[in-house]
C-alpha positions as CSV (number, residue, x, y, z in Angstrom):
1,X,170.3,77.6,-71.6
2,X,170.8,74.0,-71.0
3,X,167.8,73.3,-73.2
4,X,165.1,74.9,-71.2
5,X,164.1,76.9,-74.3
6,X,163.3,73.8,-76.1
7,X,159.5,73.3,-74.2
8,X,159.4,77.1,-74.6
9,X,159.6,77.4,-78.0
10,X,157.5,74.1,-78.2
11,X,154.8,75.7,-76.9
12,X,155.7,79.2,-79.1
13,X,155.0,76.7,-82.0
14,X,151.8,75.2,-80.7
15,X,150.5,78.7,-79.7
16,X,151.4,79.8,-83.6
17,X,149.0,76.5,-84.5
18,X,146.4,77.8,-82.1
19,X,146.5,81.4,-83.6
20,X,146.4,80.1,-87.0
21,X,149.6,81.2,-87.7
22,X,152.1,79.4,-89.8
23,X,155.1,79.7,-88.1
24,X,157.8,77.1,-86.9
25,X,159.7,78.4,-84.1
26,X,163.8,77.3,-83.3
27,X,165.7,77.3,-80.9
28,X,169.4,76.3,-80.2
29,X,171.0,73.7,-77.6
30,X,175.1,72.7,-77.2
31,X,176.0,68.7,-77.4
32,X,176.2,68.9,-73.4
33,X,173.2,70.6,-72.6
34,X,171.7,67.4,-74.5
35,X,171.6,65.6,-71.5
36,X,169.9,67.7,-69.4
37,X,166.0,66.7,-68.3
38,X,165.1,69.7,-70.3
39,X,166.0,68.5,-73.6
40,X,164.4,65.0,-73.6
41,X,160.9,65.6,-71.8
42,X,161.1,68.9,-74.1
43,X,161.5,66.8,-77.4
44,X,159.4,64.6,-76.2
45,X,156.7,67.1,-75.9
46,X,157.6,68.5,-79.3
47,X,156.6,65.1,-80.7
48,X,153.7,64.0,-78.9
49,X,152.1,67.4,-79.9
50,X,154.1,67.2,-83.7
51,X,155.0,70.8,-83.3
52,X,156.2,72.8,-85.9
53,X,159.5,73.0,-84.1
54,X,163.6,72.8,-85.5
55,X,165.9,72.2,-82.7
56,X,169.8,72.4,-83.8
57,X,171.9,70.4,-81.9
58,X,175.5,72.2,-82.1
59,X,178.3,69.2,-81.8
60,X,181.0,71.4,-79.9
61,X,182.6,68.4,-79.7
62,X,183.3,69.1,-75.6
63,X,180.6,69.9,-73.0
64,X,183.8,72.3,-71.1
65,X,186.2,69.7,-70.6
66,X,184.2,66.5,-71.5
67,X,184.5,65.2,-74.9
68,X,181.2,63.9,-76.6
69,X,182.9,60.0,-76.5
70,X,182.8,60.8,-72.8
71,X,179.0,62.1,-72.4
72,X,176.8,59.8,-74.5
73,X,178.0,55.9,-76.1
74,X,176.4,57.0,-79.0
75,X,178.8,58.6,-82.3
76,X,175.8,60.7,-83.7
77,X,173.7,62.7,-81.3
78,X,171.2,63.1,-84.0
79,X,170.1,59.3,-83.3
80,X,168.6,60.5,-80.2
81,X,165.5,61.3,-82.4
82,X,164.8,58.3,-82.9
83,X,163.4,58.2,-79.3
84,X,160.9,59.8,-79.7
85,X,160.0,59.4,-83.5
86,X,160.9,62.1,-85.5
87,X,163.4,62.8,-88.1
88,X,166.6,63.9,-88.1
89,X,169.1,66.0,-90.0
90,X,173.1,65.6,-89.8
91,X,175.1,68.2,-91.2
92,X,178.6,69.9,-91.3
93,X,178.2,72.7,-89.6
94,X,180.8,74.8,-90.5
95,X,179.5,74.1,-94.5
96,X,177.5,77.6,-94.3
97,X,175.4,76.5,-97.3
98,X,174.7,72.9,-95.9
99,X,173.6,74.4,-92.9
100,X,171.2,77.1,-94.5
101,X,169.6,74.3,-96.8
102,X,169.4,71.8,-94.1
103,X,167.5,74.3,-91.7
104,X,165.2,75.4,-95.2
105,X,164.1,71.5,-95.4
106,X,163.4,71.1,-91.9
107,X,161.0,74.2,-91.6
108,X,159.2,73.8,-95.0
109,X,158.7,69.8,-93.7
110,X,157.7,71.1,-90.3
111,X,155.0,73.6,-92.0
112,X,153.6,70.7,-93.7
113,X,152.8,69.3,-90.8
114,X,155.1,66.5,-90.5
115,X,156.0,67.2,-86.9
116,X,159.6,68.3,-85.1
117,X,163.1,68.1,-86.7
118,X,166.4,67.8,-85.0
119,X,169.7,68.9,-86.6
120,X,172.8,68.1,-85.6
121,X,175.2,70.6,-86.9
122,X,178.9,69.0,-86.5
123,X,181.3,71.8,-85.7
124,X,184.2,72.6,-83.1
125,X,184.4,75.2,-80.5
126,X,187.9,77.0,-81.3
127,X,187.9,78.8,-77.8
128,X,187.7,77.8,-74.1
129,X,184.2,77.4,-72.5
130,X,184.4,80.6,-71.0
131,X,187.0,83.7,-70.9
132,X,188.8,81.5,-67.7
133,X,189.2,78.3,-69.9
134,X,192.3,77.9,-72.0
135,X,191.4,75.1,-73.3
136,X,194.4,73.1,-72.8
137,X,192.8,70.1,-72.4
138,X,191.9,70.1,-76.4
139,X,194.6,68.2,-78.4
140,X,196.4,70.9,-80.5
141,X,196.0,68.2,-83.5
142,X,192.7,68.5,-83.4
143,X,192.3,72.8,-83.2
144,X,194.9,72.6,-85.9
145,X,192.2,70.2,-87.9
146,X,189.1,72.1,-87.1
147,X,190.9,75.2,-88.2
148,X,191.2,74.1,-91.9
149,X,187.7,73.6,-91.6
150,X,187.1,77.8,-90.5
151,X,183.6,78.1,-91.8
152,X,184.7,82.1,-92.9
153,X,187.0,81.1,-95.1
154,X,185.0,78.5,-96.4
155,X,182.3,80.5,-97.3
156,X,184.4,83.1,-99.0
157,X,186.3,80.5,-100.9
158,X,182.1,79.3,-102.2
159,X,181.6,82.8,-103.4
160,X,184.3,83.5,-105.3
161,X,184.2,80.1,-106.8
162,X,180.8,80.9,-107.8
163,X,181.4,84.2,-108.9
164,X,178.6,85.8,-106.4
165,X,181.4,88.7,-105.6
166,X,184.6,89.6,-106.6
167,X,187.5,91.2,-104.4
168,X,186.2,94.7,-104.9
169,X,182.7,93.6,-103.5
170,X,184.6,91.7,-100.5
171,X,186.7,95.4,-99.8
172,X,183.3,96.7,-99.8
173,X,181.1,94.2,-97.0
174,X,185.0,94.8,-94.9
175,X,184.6,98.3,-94.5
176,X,181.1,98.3,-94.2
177,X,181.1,96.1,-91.3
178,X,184.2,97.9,-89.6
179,X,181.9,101.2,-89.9
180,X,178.8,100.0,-88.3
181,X,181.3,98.6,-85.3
182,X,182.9,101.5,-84.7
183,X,179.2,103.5,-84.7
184,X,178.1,100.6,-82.2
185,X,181.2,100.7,-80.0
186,X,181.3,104.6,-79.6
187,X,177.8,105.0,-79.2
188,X,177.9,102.2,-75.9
189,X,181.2,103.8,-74.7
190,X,179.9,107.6,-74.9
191,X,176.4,107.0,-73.2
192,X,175.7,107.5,-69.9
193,X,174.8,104.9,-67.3
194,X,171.0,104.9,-66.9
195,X,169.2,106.7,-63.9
196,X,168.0,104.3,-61.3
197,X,164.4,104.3,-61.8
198,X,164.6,102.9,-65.0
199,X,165.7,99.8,-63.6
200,X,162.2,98.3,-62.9
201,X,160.8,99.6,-66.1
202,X,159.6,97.0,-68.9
203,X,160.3,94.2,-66.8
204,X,156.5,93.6,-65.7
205,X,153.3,95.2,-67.1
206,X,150.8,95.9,-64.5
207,X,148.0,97.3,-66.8
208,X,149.6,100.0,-68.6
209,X,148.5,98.1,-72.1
210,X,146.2,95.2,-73.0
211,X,148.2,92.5,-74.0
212,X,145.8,90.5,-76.8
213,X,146.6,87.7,-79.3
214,X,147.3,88.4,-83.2
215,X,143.9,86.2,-83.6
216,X,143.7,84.8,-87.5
217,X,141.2,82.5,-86.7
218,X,137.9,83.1,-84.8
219,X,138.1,82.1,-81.0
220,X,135.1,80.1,-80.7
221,X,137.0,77.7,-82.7
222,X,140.1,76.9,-80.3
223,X,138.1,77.1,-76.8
224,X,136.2,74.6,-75.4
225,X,133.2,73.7,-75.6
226,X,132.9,74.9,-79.0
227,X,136.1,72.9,-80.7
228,X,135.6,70.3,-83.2
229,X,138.2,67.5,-81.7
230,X,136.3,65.2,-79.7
231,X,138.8,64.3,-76.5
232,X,138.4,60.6,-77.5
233,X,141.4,58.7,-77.9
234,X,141.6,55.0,-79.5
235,X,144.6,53.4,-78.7
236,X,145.5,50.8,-81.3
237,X,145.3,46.8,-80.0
238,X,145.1,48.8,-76.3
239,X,149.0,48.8,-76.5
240,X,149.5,44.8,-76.4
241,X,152.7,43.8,-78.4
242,X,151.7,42.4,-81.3
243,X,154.4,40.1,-83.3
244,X,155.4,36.0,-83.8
245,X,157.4,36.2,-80.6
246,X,154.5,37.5,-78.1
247,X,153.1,34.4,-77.4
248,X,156.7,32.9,-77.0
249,X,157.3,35.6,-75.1
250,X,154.8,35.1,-72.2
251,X,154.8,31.6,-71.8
252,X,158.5,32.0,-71.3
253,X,157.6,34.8,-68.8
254,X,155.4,32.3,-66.4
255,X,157.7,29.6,-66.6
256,X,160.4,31.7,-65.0
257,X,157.6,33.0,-62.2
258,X,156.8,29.5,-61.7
259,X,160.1,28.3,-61.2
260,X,161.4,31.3,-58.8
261,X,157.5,30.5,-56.7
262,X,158.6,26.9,-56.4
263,X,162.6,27.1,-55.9
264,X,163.3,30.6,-54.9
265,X,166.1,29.7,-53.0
266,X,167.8,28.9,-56.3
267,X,167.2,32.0,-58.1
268,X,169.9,33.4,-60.7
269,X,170.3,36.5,-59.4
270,X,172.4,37.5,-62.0
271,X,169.9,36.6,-64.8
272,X,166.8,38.3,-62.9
273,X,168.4,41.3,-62.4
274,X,171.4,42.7,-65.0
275,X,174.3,43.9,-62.4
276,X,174.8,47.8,-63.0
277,X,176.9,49.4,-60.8
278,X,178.6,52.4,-61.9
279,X,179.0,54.5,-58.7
280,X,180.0,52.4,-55.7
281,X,177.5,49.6,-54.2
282,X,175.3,49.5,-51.0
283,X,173.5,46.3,-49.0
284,X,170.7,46.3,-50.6
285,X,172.9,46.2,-54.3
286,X,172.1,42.5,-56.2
287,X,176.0,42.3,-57.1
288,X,176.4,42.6,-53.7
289,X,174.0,39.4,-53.0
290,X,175.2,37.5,-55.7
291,X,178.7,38.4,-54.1
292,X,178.0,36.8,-51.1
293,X,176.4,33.7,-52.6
294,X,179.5,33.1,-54.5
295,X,182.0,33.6,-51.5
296,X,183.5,30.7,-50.0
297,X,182.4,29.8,-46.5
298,X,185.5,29.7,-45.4
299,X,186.4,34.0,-45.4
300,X,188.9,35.9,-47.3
301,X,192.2,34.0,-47.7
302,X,194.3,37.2,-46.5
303,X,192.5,36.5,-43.2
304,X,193.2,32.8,-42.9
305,X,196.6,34.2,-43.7
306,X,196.8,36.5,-41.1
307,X,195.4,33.6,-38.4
308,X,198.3,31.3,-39.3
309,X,201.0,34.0,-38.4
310,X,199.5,34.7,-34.9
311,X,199.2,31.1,-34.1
């Protein structure tokens, strides 16, 4: 929900590691649920520790009533990978094929080791957010696009064209399917509401069974004092920014600290500090100085206006 699973099943996948196990774990998040604090310190995480995680990023193309263009200034959502330096898929997600072959690649490059993968899986939510949401706000032009794009039919239409069925084997997966509904359905409808007690069963586990990890490899080897991985880290030129324009860079840096030490009165405030003020702006707001700065001494021209007329 809102991408909290994604540092859960970040650490699923570094548990697996631990265990031995080679698994890649995957979890599922909504374009809107992208910009929740969840998502980014749990892909960021992900990559720091290169877990053998997939996250698929489903492009709804509305968060509710919000269109993408709305939530993010960037077109592809997949781009926000690039953050944190790890690769990234983008696929049409209503292509079932794409999809499937898309998700394959991540997890085999995952299991080799080569860190997290983020798909974004470009589809269209055909329905309201929820059962009270029309959905009214959605152009019909653009349900009436997405619908040509139905990923059923689609799919269908790729296995007849390669002959992987015919219609008697399509009759066949229909019926079968409206069977194992109707089982489902009556069986919920028919049973009886469970007795009371049963309400706090299986929700914690206060010693009735030893809960122990699928060990493939022996402990000694993961727990401390016994690993192998000395907690020594080197960090590469200690982090200085290396490049032609460094040098450049801070001897343009102290002659703009020099200048504001000896003339501070003539600061640019507008070059010191970029003016970003989205949701209204307060005293202590730098538009607001430079504002004043600017202002003539004289007040607001209404109010010399409004002077004149008394007089």
């Amino acid at each position: 929900m809102l991408g909290d699973l994604i540092p859960v099943m970040t650490g699923v996948a570094m548990a697996g590691r631990y265990l031995g196990q080679n698994i890649v774990a995957m979890t599922w998040i909504g374009d809107g649920g992208s910009s929740t604090g969840a998502f980014h310190e749990g892909l960021n995480f992900a990559a720091t520790q290169r877990a053998p995680f997939v996250l698929v990023l489903e492009n709804n193309q509305w968060a509710y009533s919000t269109p993408v263009s709305r939530q993010v200034p960037v077109r592809n959502l997949a781009d926000r990978a690039a953050a944190y330096g790890i690769a990234s898929r983008i696929v049409d997600g209503n292509d079932v094929v794409a999809v499937y072959e898309t998700s394959k690649q991540a997890v085999d490059e995952c299991r080799a080791g080569r860190g997290p993968v983020l798909i974004e899986v470009k589809t269209m939510r055909m329905k309201g957010h929820a059962q009270h949401d029309p959905a009214e706000y959605v152009p019909k032009a653009m349900f009436d696009f997405w619908k040509a794009q139905d990923p059923i039919a689609r799919y269908e239409k790729y296995l007849t064209e390669h002959k992987l069925w015919d219609p008697a084997k399509k009759s066949e997966i229909d019926a079968r399917i409206e069977r194992e509904l109707d089982v489902d359905q009556k069986f919920a409808e028919e049973s009886p509401m469970p007795p009371p007690e049963l309400a706090e069963q299986g929700v914690y586990c206060e010693g009735c069974h030893t809960i122990e990890a699928d060990w493939q490899r022996p402990k000694k080897e993961v727990m401390p004092p016994a690993s192998s991985i000395e907690a020594v880290w080197e960090v590469r030129d200690f982090g200085a920014f290396s490049g032609n324009g460094a040098k450049a860079s801070r001897a343009a840096a102290a002659q703009a600290a020099s200048s504001v030490a000896q003339n501070p009165a003539e600061q640019d405030l507008s070059q010191a500090v970029p003016i970003r003020v989205p949701f209204g702006r307060g005293p202590k707001d730098r538009s607001v100085e430079l504002e004043r700065r600017e202002k003539p001494s004289g007040g607001h021209p209404r109010h010399k206006q409004h002077k004149r007329r008394k007089r």
